[in-house]
C-alpha positions, -999 to 999 in steps of 0.1 A, spaced: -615 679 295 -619 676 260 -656 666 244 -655 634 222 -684 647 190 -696 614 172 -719 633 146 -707 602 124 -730 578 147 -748 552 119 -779 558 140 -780 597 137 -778 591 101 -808 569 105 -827 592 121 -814 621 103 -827 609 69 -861 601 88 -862 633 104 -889 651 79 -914 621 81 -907 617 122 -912 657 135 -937 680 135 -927 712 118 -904 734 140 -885 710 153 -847 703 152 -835 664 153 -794 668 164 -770 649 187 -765 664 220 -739 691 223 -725 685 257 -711 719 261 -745 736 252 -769 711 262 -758 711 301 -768 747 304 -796 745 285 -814 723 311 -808 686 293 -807 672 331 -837 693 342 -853 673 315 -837 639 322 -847 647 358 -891 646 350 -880 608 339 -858 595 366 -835 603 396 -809 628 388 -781 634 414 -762 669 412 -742 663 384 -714 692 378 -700 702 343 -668 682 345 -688 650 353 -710 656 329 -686 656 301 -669 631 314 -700 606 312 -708 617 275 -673 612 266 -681 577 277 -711 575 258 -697 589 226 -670 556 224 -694 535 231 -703 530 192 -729 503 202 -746 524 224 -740 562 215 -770 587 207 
């Protein structure tokens, strides 16, 4: 399945131009990058906040692609 990238979100932008005043030094401000970000442990993460199901690799890029066209609601 191909991954939808939506770098060109008016919120990133936002933030992006923020970023220096927002983070302490060190740190990286970027989108998520769904075919890095899944093994990295994004959902170990999400999973300290809420309930997290097993979630494999296909339906997890399927559920960002969904996100990503969502221009209201992306990022």
């Amino acid at each position: 399945m191909p991954i939808i990238q939506r770098e060109d979100a008016p919120l990133f932008h936002l933030l992006s131009s923020l970023r220096k005043s927002l983070l302490s030094p060190g740190r990286l401000l970027r989108t998520t990058t769904p075919s890095i970000d899944y093994h990295l442990g994004y959902l170990d993460v999400l999973r300290v906040l809420t309930t997290v199901g097993d979630i494999s690799y296909d339906q997890w890029i399927e559920r960002y692609n969904w996100m990503a066209r969502r221009n209201d609601e992306y990022i």
